[in-house]
N, C-alpha and C positions, 0 to 999 in steps of 0.2 A: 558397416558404417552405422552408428548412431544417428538418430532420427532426433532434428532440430524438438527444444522443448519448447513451450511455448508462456511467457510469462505477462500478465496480464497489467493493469494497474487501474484503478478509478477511484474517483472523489465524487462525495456526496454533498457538496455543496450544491445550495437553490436545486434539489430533488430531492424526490419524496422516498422513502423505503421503499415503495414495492416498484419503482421504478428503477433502483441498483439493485434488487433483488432481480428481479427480470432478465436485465443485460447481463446479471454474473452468471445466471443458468443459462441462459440465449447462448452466451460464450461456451459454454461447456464446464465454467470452472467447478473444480472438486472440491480445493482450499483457500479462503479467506485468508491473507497474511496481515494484519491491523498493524499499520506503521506509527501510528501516533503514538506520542509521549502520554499523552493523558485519554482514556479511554471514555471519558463520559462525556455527555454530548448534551448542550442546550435543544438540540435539534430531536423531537422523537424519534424512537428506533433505533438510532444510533448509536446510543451505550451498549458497554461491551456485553453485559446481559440480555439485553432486551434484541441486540444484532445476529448476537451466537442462537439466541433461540429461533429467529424468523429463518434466520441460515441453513442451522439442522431440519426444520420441516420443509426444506428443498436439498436437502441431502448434500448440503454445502459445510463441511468442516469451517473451526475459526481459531484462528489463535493468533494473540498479540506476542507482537514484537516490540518490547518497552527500548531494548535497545538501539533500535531503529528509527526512532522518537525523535525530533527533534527537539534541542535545548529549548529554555523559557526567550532566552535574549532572541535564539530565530525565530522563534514564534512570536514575536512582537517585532520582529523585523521583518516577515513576512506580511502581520498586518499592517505596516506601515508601505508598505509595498518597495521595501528595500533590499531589492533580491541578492544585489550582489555580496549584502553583508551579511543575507540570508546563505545563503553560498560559503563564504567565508568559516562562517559560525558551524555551517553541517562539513565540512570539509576535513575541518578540525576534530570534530564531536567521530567521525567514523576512522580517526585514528585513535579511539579510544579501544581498550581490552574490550569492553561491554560490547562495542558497535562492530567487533570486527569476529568478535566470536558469534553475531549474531547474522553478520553476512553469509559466515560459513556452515550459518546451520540453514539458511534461507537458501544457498544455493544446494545444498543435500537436498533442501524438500523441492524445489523446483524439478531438481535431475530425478527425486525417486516417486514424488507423489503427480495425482493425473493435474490435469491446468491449476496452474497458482493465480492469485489474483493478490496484489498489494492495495492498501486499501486507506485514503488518509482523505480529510478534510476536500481540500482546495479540488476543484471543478475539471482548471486550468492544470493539468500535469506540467504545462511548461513555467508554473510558479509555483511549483511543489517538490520537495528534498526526496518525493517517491520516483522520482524521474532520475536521481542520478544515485538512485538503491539500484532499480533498474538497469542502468549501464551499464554500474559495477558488476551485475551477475551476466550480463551480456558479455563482459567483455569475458568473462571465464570462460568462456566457449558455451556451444551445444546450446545456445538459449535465443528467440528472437521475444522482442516486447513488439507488446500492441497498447495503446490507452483506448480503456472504452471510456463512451459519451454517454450516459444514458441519458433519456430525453428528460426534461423538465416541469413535462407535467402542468 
């Protein structure tokens, strides 16, 4: 029998980089999976160069997932704090060609590579489009999630 994988998920919102750096090695994880639409960050550390580089000197792989991004309208519906139409909008966007060949290549690295970790903005996974990425590769079997918290610093 196949041994449950284990898929991760956190936001770096109101925390500092060495404080998601910490919790994704704390956790075990191997790979970084970056679900934002847009990889560059007001926030230091956070762009997709400046992340993948702090990541590999913890022997932490990175790679985005553009397809896994949420559109511009959910991300302005998400700052608006309008989840449901945030919902809506990703529901739609992951029966796109883009979003659904990039589910199945996220569920290949979850099933072949060591802990995944999914990785987007928002703090809160319960107001974030990485929670029902998540589901979906849960519901494919052989997969439990966990959301870390890192602390805030």
């Amino acid at each position: 029998m196949a041994r449950t994988k284990k898929l991760f998920t956190i936001g770096y919102e109101q925390t500092p980089p060495r404080a998601v750096l910490d919790e994704l090695e704390s956790a075990g994880v191997k790979l970084l999976v970056d679900v934002r639409a847009v990889v560059s960050s007001r926030r230091p550390g956070f762009s997709k160069n400046q992340l993948a580089a702090a990541l590999d000197e913890r022997g932490i792989s990175y790679i985005h997932m553009k397809g896994l991004g949420t559109p511009t309208e959910g991300r302005l519906a998400a700052r608006s704090g309008d989840l449901k139409t945030l919902e809506r909008i990703y529901a739609k966007h992951l029966k796109t060609p883009q979003a659904k060949e990039a589910l199945d290549e996220l569920s290949s690295l979850v099933k072949k590579a060591g802990p995944v970790c999914l990785l987007c903005y928002e703090r809160d996974h319960a107001h974030c489009h990485r929670k029902w990425v998540a589901e979906i590769i849960e519901d494919r079997g052989g997969v439990t999630t966990e959301h870390l918290l890192p602390s805030q610093l």
